[in-house]
N, C-alpha and C positions, 0 to 999 in steps of 0.2 A: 409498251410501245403498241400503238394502233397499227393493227393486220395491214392496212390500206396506205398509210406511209410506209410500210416495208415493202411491198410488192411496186410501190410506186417509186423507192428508192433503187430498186434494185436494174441492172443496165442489161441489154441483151449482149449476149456473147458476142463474139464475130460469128460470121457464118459460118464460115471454115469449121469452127470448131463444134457447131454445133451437130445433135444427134437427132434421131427418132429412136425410142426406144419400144420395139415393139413386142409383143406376145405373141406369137405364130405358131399355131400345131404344138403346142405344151412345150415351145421355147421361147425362152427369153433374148433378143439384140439387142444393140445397140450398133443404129446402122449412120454414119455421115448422109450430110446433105446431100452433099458433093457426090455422094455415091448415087445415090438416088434421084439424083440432077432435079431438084427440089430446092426453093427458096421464100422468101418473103412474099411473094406473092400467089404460092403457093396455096391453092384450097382445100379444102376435105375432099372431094371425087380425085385433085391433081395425086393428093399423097397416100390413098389408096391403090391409085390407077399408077404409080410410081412403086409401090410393094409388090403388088400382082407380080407387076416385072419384072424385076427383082428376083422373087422368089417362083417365077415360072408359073403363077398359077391365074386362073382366071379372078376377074374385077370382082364378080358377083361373090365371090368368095369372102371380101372384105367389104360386103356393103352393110350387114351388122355391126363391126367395129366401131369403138368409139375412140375419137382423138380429142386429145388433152392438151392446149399448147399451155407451155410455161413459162413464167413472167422475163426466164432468164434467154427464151429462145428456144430450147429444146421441144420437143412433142413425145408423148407416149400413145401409141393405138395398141389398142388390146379389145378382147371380145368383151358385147357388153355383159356386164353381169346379169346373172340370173339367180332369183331368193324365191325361194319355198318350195 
């Protein structure tokens, strides 16, 4: 099966149910929209600027991270990698 007819087939969740899962200080979440009063229209600064929050800490803190959205609706932010 072609990679691009599955991601194509595949439906977003509801909102409700969807997650951000993110990497924080050598933890791993998984945090609701709804918590993070975060949606569809949603940008990379919004869902940054909506962790800070969150987790009490300032913006500039997450401005390395990188976010991943996924075909199903979900997002992962995590720190970018670093090799060598």
């Amino acid at each position: 099966m072609l990679k691009g007819v599955t991601a194509m087939s595949q439906e977003l969740m509801p909102l409700e149910k969807r997650v951000v899962h993110v990497r924080f200080e050598g933890q791993s979440q998984d945090i609701a929209f709804g918590v993070l009063d975060i949606g569809d229209l949603s940008n990379d600064q919004d869902m940054k600027s909506a962790l800070a929050l969150h987790f009490n800490t300032p913006v500039p803190k997450f401005a390395s991270y990188m976010i991943e959205r996924h075909v199903n609706g979900n997002v992962t932010v995590r720190p970018e990698a670093v090799f060598g």
